[in-house]
C-alpha positions, 0 to 999 in steps of 0.5 A: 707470839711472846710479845701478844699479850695472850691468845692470838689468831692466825690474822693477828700473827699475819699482821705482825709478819706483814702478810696480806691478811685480806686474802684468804689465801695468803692466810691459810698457809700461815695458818697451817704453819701454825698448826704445825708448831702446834702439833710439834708443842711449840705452840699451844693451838686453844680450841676456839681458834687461838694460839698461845705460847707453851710456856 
């Protein structure tokens, strides 16, 4: 999340993780995790979407 420029999805950060983002499946979990981090205010989710740093 701190190397990205701004904003990212949950696909942008599977690719970076290496995870197979063509499968939705493989994504949702990481999605989750996420939102997680999100609700922990690791991470700031945006409301289109998007995840940002809290910092």
């Amino acid at each position: 999340m701190r190397q990205a420029a701004g904003p990212v999805m949950a696909r942008q950060v599977g690719e970076v993780l290496g995870v197979d983002v063509s499968v939705r499946a493989k994504l949702e979990p990481l999605r989750g995790k996420l939102v997680g981090l999100a609700d922990r205010c690791w991470l700031r989710k945006l409301p289109d979407r998007w995840f940002t740093t809290r910092l």
